[in-house]
N, C-alpha and C positions, 0 to 999 in steps of 0.2 A: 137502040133503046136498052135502059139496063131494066133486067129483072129482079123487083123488089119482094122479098118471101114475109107473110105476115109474125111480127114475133109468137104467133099461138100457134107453129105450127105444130105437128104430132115430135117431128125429132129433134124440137127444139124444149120440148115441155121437160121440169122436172121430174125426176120417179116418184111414184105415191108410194104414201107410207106400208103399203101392201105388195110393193114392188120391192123391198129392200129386203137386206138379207139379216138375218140377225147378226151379235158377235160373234156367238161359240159358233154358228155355222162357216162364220168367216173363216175365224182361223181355224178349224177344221179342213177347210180347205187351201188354205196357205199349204198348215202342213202335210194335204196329200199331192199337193203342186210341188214342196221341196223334197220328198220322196222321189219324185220322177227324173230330179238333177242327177247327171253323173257328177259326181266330183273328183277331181284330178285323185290321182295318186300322190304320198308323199315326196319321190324322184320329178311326178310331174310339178309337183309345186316349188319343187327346189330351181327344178330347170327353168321355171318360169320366173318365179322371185330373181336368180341371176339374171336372166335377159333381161329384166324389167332396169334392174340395179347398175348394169353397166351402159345402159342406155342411158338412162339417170346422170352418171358421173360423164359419160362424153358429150350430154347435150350442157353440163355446167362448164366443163373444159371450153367448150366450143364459143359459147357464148364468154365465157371470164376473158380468154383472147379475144374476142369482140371487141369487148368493154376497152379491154389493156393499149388493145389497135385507134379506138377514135377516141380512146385520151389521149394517147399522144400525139396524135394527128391535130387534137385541137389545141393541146401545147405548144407545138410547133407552129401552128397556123395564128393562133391569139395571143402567144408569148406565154 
């Protein structure tokens, strides 16, 4: 038998308007959550920007030969 939950349950209910938070409390709290970020260093972001970047241009190489392979494969095969 499957078990069916009624829609009024308590963890289905939306928040009351007494439950919410305000705006400025919001983002007061964003910005004590993006305090707590390390952020890379300038060498770390350089080193990462390059990985990211040659990754990038070998996955377009890889794939542009792909492409290059079963066009001409279906040139050959459909004339």
């Amino acid at each position: 038998m499957t078990e069916t939950r009624s829609p009024s349950s308590s963890s289905e209910r939306r928040p009351t308007k007494e439950g919410r938070t305000s705006l400025p409390l919001f983002f007061r709290q964003v910005i004590a959550e993006l305090r707590k970020v390390i952020w890379p260093t300038r060498d770390q972001l350089v080193t990462y920007f390059m990985v990211v970047l040659v990754f990038v241009l070998f996955m377009i190489a890889y794939v542009s030969l792909l492409d290059y392979g079963f066009n001409s494969a279906m040139f050959k095969i459909f004339g």
